[in-house]
C-alpha positions in Angstrom: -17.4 -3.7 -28.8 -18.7 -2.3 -25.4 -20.9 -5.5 -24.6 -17.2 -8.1 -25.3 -14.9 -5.6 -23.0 -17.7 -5.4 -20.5 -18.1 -9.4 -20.7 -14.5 -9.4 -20.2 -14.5 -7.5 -17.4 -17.2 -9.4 -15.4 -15.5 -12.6 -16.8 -11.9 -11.4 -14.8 -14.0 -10.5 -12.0 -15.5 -13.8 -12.0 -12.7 -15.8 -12.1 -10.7 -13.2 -9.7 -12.9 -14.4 -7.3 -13.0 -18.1 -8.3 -9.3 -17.9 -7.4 -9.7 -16.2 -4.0 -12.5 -19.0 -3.1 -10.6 -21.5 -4.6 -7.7 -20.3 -2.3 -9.3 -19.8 0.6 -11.7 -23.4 0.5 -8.5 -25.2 -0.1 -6.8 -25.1 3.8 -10.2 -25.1 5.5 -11.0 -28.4 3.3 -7.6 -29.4 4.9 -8.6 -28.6 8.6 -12.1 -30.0 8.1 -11.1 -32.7 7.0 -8.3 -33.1 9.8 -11.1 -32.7 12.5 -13.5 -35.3 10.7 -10.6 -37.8 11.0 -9.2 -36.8 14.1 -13.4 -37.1 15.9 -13.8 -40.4 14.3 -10.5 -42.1 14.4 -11.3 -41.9 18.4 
């Protein structure tokens, strides 16, 4: 029973910080993407 709660754990960590990245990646992507088109389009 140890080894499932401490797999849980890890797994909630894991995806904890999947969100965060997820989060985080999602307006750079955005401004990246803005300053790809925006050097390219001139």
């Amino acid at each position: 029973m140890s080894n499932d709660t401490e797999f849980k754990e890890v797994f909630n960590g894991w995806y904890f910080l999947g969100v965060l990245v997820v989060l985080l990646a999602l307006p750079l992507m955005h401004i990246l993407a803005g300053w790809y088109v925006f050097f390219f389009s001139n």
